[in-house]
GUBA-599512 format. One record per atom (N, C-alpha, C, O): residue in one letter; x, y, z. Coordinates in steps of 0.2 Angstrom, whole numbers, padded with zeros to 4 digits, always signed. Layout:
BEGIN
aXYZ ...
END
This chain:
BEGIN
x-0104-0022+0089 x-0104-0016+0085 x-0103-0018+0078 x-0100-0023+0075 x-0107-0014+0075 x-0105-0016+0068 x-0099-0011+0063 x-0099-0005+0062 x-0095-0017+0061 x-0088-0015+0060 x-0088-0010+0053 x-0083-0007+0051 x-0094-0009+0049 x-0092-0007+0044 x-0099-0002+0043 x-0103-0002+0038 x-0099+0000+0049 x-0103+0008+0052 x-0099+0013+0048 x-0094+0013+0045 x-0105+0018+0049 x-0102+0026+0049 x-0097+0028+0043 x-0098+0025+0037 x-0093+0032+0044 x-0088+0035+0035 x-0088+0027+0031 x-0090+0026+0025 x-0085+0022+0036 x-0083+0017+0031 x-0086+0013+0026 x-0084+0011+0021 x-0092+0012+0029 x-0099+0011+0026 x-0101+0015+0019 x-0103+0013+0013 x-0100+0021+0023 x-0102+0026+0017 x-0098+0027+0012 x-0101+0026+0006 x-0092+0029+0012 x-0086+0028+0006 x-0086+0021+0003 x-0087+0021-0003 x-0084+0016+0006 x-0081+0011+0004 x-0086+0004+0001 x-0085-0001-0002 x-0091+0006+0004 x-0099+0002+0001 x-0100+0001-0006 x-0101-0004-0010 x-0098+0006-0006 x-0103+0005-0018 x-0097+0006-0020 x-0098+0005-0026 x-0089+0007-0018 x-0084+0006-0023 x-0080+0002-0025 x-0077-0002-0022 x-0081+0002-0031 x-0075-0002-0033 x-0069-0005-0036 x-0067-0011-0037 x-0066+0003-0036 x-0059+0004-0035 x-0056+0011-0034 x-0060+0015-0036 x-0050+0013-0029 x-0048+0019-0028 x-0041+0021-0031 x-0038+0017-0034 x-0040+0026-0029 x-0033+0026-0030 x-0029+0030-0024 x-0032+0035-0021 x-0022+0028-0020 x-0020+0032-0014 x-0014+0035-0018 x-0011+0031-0021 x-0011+0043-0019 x-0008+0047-0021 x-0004+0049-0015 x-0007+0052-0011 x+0004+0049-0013 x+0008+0052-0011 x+0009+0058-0014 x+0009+0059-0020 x+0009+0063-0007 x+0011+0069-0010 x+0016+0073-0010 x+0020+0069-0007 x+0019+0078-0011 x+0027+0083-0010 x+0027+0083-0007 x+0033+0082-0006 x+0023+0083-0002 x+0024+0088+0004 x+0030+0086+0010 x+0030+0080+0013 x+0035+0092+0011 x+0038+0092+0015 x+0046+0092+0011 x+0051+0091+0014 x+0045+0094+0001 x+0051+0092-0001 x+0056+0098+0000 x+0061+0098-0004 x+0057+0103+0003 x+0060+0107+0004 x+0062+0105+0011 x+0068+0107+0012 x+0059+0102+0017 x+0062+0098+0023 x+0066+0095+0022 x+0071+0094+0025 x+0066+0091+0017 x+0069+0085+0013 x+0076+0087+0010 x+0082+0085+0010 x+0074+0092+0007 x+0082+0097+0005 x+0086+0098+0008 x+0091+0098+0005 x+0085+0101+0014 x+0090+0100+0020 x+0092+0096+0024 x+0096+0097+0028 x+0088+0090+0024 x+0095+0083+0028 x+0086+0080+0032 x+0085+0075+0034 x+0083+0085+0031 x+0077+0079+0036 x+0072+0074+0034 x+0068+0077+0030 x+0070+0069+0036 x+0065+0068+0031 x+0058+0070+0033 x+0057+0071+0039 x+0052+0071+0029 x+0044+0074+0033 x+0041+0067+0030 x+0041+0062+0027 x+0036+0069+0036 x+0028+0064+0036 x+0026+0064+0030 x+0026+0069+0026 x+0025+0056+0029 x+0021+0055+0022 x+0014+0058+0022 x+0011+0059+0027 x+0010+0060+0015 x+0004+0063+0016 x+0002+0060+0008 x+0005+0061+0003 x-0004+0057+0010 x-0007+0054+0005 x-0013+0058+0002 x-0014+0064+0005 x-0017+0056-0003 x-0023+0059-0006 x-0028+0055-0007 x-0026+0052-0012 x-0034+0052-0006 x-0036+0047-0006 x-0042+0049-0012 x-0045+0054-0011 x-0043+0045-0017 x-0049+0048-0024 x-0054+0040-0024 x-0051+0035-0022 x-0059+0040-0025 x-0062+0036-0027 x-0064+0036-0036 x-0068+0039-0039 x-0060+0032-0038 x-0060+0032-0046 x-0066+0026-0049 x-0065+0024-0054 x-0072+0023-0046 x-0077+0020-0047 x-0079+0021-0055 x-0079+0027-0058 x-0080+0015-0059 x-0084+0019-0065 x-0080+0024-0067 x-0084+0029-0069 x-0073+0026-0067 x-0071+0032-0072 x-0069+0036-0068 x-0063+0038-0068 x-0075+0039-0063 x-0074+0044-0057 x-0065+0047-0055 x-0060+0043-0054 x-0064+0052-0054 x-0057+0053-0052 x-0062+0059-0045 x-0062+0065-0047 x-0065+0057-0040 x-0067+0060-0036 x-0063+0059-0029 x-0066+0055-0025 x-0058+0064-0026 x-0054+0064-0020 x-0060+0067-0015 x-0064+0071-0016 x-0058+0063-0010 x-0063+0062-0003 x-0059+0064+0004 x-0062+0068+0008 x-0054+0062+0005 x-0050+0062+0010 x-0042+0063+0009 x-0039+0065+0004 x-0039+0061+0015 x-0032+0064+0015 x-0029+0061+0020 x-0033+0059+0025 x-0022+0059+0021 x-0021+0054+0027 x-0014+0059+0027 x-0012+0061+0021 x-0011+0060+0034 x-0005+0063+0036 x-0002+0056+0041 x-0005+0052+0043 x+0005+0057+0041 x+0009+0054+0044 x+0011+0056+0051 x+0014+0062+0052 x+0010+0052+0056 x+0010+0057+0063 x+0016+0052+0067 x+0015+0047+0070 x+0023+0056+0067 x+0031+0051+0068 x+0035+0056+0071 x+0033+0061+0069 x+0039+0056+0074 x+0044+0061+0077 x+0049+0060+0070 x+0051+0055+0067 x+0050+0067+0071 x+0057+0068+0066 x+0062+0063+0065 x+0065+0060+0060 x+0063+0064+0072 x+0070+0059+0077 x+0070+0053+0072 x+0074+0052+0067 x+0064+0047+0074 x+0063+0041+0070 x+0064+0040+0062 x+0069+0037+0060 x+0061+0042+0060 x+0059+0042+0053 x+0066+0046+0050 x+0068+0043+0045 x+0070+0051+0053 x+0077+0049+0050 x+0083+0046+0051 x+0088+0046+0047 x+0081+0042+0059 x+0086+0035+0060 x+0082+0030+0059 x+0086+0025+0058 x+0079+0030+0059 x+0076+0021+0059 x+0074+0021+0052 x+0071+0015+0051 x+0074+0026+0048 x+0072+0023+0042 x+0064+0022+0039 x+0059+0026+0039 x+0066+0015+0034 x+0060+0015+0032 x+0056+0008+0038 x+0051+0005+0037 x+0058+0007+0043 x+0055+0003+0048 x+0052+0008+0056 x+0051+0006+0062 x+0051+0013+0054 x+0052+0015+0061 x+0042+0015+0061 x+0038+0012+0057 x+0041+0018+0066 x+0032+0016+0069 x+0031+0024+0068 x+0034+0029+0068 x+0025+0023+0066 x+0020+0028+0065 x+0011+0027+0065 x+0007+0022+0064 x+0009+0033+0065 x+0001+0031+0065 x+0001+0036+0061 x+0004+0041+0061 x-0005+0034+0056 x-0008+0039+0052 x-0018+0039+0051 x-0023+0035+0051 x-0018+0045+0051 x-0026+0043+0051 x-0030+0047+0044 x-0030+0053+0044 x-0033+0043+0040 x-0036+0045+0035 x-0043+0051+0036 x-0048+0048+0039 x-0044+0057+0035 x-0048+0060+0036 x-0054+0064+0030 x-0052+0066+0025 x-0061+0063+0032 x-0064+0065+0025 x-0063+0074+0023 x-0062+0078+0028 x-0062+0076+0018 x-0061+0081+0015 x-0066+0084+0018 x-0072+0082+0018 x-0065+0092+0022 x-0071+0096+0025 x-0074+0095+0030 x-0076+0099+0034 x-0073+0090+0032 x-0079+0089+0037 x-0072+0086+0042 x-0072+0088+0048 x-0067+0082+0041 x-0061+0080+0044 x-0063+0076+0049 x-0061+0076+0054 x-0069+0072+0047 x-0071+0066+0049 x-0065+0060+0049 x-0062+0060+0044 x-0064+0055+0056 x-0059+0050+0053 x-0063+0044+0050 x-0068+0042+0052 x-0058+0040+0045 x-0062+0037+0040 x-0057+0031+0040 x-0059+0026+0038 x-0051+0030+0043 x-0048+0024+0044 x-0042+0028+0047 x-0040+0033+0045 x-0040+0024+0053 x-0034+0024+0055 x-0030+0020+0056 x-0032+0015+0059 x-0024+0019+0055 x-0020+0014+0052 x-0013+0014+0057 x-0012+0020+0058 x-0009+0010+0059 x-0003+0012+0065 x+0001+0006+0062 x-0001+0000+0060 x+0006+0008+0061 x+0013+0003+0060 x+0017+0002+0067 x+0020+0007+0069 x+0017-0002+0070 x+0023-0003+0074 x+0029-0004+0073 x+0030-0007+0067 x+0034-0002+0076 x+0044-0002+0075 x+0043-0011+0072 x+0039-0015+0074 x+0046-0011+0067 x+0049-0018+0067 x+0053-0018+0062 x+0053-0014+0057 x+0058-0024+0062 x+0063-0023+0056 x+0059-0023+0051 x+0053-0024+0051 x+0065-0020+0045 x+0065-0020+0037 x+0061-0025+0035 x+0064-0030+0037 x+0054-0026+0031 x+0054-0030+0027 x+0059-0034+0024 x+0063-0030+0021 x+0060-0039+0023 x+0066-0044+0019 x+0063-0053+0021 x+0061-0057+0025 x+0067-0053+0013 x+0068-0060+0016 x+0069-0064+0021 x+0071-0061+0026 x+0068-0070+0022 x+0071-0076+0025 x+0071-0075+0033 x+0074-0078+0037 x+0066-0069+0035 x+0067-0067+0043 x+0061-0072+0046 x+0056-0073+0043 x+0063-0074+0052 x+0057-0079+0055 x+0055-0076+0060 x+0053-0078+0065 x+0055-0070+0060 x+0052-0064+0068 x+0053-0057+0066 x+0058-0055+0063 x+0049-0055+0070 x+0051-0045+0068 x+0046-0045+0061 x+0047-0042+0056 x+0042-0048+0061 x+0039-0046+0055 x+0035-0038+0053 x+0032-0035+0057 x+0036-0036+0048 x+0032-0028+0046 x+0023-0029+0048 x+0021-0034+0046 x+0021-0026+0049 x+0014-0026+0051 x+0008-0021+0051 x+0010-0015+0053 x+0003-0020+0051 x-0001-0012+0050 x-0009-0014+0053 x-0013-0018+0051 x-0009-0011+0058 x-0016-0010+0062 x-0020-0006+0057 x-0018-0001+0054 x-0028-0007+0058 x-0032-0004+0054 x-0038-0004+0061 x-0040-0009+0065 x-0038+0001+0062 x-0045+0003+0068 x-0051+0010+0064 x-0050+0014+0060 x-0058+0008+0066 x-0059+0014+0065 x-0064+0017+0073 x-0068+0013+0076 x-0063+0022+0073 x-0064+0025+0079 x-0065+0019+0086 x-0070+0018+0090 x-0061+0018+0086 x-0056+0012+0091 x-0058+0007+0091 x-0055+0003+0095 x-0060+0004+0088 x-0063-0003+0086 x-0058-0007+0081 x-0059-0005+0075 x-0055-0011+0083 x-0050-0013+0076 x-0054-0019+0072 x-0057-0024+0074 x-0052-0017+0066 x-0055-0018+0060 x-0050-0025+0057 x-0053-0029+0054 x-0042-0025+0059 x-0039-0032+0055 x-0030-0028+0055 x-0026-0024+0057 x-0030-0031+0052 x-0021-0030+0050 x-0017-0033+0043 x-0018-0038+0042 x-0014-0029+0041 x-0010-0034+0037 x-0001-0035+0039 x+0003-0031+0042 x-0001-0040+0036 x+0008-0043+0039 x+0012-0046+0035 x+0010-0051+0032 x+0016-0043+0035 x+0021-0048+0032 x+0024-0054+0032 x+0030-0053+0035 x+0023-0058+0030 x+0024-0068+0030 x+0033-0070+0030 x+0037-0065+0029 x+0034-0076+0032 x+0042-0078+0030 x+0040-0077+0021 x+0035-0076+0018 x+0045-0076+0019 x+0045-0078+0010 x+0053-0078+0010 x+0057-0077+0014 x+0054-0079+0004 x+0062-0080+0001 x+0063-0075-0005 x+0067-0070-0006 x+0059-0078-0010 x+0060-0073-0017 x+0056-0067-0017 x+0059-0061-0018 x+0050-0068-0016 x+0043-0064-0016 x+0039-0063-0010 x+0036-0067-0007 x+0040-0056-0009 x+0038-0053-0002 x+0029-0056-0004 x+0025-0056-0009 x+0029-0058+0004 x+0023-0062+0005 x+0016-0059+0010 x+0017-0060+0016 x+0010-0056+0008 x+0006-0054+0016 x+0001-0056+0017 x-0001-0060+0012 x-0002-0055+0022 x-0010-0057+0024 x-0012-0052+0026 x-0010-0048+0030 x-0018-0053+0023 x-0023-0048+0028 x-0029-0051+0034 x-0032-0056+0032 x-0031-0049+0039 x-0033-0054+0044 x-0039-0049+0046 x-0038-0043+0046 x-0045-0050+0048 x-0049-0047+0052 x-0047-0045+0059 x-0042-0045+0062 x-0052-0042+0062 x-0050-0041+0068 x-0049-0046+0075 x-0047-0045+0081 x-0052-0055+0070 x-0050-0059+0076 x-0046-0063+0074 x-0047-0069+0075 x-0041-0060+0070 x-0036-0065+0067 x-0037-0069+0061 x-0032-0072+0059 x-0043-0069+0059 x-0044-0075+0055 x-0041-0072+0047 x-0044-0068+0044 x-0036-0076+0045 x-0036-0073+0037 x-0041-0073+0033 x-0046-0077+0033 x-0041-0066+0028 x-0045-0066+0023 x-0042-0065+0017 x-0044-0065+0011 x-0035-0063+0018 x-0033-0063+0010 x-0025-0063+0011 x-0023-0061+0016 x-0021-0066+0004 x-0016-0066+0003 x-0014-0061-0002 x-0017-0060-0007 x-0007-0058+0000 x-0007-0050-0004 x+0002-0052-0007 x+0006-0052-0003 x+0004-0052-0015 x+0009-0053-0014 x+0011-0051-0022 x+0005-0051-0024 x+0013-0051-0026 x+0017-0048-0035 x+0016-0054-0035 x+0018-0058-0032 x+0011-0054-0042 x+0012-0057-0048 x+0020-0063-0048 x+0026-0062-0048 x+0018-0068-0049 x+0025-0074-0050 x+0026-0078-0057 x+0022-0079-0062 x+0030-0080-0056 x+0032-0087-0063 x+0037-0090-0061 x+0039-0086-0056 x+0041-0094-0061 x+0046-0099-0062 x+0045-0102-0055 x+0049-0103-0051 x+0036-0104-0056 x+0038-0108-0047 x+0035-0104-0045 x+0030-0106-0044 x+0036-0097-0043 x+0034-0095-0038 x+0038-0092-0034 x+0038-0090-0028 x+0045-0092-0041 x+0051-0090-0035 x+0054-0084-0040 x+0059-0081-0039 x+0049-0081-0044 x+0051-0074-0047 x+0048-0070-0049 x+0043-0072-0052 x+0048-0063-0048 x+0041-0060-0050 x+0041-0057-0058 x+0046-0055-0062 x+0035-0059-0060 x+0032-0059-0064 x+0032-0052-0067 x+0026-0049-0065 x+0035-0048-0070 x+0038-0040-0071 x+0032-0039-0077 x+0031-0033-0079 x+0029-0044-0079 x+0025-0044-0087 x+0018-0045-0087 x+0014-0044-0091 x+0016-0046-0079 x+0007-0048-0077 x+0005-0042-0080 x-0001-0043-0082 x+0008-0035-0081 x+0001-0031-0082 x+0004-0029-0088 x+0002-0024-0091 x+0008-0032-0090 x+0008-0031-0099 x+0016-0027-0100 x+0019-0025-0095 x+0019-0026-0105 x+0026-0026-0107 x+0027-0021-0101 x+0023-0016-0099 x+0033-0022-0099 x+0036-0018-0093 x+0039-0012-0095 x+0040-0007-0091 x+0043-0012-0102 x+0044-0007-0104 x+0042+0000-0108 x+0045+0005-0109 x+0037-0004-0109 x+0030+0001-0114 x+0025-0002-0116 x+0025-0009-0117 x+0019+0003-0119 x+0014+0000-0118 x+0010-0002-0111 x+0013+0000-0107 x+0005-0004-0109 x+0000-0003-0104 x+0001-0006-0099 x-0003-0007-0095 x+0009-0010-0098 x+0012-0013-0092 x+0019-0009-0090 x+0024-0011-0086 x+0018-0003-0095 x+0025+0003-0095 x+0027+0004-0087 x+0026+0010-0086 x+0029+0001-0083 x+0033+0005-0077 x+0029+0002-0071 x+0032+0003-0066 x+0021-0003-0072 x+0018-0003-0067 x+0020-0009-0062 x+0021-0014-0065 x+0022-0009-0057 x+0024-0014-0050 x+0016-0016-0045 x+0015-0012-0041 x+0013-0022-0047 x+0008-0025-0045 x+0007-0030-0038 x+0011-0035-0038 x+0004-0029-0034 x+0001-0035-0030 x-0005-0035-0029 x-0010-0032-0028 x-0005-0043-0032 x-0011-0046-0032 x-0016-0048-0024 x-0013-0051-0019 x-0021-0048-0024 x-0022-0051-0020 x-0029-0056-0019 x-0035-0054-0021 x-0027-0064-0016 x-0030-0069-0017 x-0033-0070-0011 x-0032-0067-0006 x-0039-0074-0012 x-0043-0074-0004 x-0038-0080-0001 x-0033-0083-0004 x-0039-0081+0006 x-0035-0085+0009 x-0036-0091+0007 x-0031-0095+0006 x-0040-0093+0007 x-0043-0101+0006 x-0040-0102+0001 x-0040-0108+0000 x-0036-0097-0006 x-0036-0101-0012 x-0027-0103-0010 x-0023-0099-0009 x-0026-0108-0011 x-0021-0114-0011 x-0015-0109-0014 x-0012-0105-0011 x-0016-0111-0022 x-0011-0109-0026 x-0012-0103-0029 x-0016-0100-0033 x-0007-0101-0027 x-0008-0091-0032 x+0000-0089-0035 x+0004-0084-0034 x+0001-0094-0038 x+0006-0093-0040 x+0006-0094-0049 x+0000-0096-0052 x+0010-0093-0052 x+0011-0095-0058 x+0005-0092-0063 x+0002-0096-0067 x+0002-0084-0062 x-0002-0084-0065 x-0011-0087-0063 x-0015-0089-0067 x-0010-0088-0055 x-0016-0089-0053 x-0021-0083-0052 x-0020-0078-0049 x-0029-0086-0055 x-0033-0079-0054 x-0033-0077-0047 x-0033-0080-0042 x-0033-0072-0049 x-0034-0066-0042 x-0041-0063-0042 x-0045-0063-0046 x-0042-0060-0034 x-0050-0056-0036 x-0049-0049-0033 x-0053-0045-0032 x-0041-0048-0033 x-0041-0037-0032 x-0033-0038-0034 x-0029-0042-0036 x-0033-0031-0034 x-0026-0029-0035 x-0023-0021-0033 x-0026-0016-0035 x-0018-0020-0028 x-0014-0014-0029 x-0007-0013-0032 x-0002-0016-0031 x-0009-0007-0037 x-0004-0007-0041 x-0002-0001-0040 x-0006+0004-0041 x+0005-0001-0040 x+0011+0006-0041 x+0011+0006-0048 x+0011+0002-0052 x+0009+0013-0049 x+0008+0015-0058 x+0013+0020-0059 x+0015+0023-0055 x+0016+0021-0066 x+0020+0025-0065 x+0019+0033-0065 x+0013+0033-0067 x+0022+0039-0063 x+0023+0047-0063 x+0023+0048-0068 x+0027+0045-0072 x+0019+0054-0068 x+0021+0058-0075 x+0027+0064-0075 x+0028+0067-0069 x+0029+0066-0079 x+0034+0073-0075 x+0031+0078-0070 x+0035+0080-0065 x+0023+0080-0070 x+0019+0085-0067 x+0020+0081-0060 x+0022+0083-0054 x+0017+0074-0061 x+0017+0071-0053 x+0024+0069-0050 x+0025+0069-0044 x+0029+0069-0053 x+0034+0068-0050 x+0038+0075-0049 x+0042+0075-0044 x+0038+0078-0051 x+0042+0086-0049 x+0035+0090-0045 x+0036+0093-0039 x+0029+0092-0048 x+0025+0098-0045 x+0020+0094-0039 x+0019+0096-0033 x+0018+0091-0041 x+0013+0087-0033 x+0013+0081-0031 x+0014+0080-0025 x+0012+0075-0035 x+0011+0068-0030 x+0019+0064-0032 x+0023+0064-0037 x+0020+0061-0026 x+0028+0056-0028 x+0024+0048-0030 x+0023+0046-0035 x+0022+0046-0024 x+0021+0039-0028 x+0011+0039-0027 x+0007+0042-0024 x+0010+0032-0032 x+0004+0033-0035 x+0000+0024-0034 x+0002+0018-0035 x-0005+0025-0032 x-0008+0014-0030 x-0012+0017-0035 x-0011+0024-0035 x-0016+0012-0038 x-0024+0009-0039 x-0025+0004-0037 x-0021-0001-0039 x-0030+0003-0034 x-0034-0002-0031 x-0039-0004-0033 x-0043+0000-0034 x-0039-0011-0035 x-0048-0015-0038 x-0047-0019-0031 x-0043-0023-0029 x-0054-0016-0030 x-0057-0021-0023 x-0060-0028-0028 x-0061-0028-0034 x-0060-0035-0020 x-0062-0039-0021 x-0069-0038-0025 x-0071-0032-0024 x-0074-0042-0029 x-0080-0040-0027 x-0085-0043-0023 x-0091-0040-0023 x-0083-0047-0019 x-0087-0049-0012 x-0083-0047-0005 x-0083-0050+0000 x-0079-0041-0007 x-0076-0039+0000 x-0083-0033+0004 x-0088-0030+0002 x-0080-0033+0011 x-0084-0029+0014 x-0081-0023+0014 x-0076-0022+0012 x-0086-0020+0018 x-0084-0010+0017 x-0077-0011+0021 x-0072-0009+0018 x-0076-0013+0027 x-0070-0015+0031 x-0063-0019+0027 x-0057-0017+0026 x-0066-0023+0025 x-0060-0024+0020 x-0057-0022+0014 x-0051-0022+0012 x-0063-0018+0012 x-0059-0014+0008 x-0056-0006+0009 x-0052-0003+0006 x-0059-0006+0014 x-0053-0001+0019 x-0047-0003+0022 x-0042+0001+0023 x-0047-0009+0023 x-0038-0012+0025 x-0034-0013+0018 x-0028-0012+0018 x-0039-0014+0012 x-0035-0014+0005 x-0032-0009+0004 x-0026-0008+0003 x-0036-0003+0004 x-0034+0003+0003 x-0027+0003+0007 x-0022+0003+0005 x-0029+0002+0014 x-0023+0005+0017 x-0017+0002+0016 x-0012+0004+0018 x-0017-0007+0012 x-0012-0009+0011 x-0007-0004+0006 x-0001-0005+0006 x-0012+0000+0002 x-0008+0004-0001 x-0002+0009+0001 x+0003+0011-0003 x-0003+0010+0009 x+0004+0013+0012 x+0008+0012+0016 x+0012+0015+0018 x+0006+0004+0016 x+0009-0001+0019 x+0015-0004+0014 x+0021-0005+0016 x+0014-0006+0007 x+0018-0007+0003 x+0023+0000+0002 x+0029+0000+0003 x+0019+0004+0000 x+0023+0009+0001 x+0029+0010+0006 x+0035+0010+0005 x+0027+0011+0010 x+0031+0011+0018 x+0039+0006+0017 x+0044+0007+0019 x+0036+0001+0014 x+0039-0006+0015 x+0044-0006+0010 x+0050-0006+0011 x+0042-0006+0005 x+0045-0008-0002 x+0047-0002-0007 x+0050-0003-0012 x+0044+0004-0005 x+0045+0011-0011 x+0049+0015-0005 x+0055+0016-0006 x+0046+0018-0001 x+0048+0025+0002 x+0056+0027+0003 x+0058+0033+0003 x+0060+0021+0006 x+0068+0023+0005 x+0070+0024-0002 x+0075+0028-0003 x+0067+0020-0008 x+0069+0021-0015 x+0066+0029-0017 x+0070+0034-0019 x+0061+0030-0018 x+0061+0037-0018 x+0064+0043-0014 x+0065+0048-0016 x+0067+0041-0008 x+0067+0046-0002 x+0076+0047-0005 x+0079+0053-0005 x+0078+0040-0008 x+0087+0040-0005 x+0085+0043-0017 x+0087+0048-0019 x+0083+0039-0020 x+0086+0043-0028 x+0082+0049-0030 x+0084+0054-0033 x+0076+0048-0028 x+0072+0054-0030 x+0070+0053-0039 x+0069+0058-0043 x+0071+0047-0041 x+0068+0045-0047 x+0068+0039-0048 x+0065+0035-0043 x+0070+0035-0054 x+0071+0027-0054 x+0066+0026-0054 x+0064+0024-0049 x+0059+0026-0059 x+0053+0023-0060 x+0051+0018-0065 x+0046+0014-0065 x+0057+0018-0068 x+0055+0009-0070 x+0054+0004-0067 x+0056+0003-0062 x+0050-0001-0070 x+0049-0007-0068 x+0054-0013-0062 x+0053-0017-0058 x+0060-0011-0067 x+0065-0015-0064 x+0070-0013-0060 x+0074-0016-0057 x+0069-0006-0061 x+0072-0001-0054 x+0067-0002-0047 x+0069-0002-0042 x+0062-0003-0048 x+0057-0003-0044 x+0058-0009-0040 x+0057-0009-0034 x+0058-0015-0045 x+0059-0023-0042 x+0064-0023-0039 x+0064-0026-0034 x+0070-0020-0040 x+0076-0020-0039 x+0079-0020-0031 x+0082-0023-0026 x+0077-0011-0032 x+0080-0006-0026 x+0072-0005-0021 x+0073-0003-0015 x+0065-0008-0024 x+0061-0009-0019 x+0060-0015-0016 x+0059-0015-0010 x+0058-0021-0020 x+0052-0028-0018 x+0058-0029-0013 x+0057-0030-0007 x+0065-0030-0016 x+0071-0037-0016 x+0077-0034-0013 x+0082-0038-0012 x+0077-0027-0011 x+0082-0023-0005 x+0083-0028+0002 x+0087-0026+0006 
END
């Protein structure tokens, strides 16, 4: 079969960068003690473009997602706009917190499209800097996904997209990511994609979307791979943002972000 058939072919072909948008939805469920399914918005921002295609919902029992957290299992499935065509679907299995120094239980995200699995991303041992892969569907790495570093390799680099306090690197929290073959990707090693958490403006943060990626695809990734990129966009999320927004309901600085998200 060929893996990068149908919607995914068609969307993810000529692009080459998106953006994935968390949405409100469910903040008044929220206000009284429950948490709701996350609900994303997916745009194609190619060339300038700000053009939304699809929409992904979170499909979890209530029960989970407000005991188990930010680790509990859920499937979500990306849908095109109108036609409610599926365009990726994505399954997280239970497993512990992302964190440090764990040698098992790692966090992990299935990518299928209409049942045919596409690859996964997972989260690696690391110590300082939350470490991932992205793998095809027969295991084989193709990419290493992880924040920008300095001092070694044992801090994140809060400066890779420019002053963290203001200015064009004002608020953003980045992962880079390297093909697998490249050895060292540390210390300001080039990269060939990236998703970045960018910051909210008051409109997105109180009237419609909570948190926000842009994604630049590799430029020799396939339609399938850059379908798993995207989706690492809710996988990071999931991992490292979602209890930070869920439990302050602000804290968008850079080093609130590093703080109470990457290093929780």
């Amino acid at each position: 079969m060929d893996r990068d058939g149908g919607k995914i072919e068609e969307i993810f072909a000529a692009a080459t960068s998106m953006s994935v948008r968390q949405t409100r939805r469910g903040c008044c469920q929220e206000l009284l003690g429950c948490e709701a399914a996350d609900e994303f918005k997916w745009f194609n921002t190619t060339d300038g473009r700000n053009d939304e295609f699809g929409v992904s919902l979170e499909d979890s029992p209530c029960f989970t997602r407000m005991c188990c957290g930010g680790c509990h299992e859920f499937t979500m499935v990306a849908k095109e706009n109108g036609s409610g065509e599926e365009i990726l679907t994505m399954y997280r299995p239970w497993a512990c917190n992302a964190g440090a120094c764990k040698c098992c239980c790692y966090q992990k995200m299935e990518y299928s499209y209409k049942g045919s699995p596409l690859g996964q991303i997972e989260e690696l041992c690391w110590v300082c800097v939350p470490r991932m892969q992205i793998t095809d569907a027969s295991g084989s790495p193709v990419y290493k996904v992880h924040p920008p570093t300095c001092v070694g390799g044992m801090c994140v680099d809060i400066c890779a997209e420019g002053n963290p306090c203001c200015g064009k690197g004002c608020c953003k929290v980045p992962f880079y990511i390297y093909p697998a073959t490249q050895e060292d990707t540390d210390n300001g090693a080039p990269y060939v994609g990236k998703v970045v958490k960018v910051p909210k403006s008051l409109t997105v943060e109180f009237l419609t979307d909570a948190e926000a990626y842009d994604i630049v695809f590799p430029m020799d990734a396939t339609s399938a791979q850059k379908a798993m990129i995207a989706g690492g966009a809710v996988f990071i999320n999931a991992n490292f943002f979602e209890q930070e927004s869920q439990g302050s309901g602000g804290g968008d600085c850079a080093c609130d972000c590093l703080l109470d998200g990457l290093l929780q």
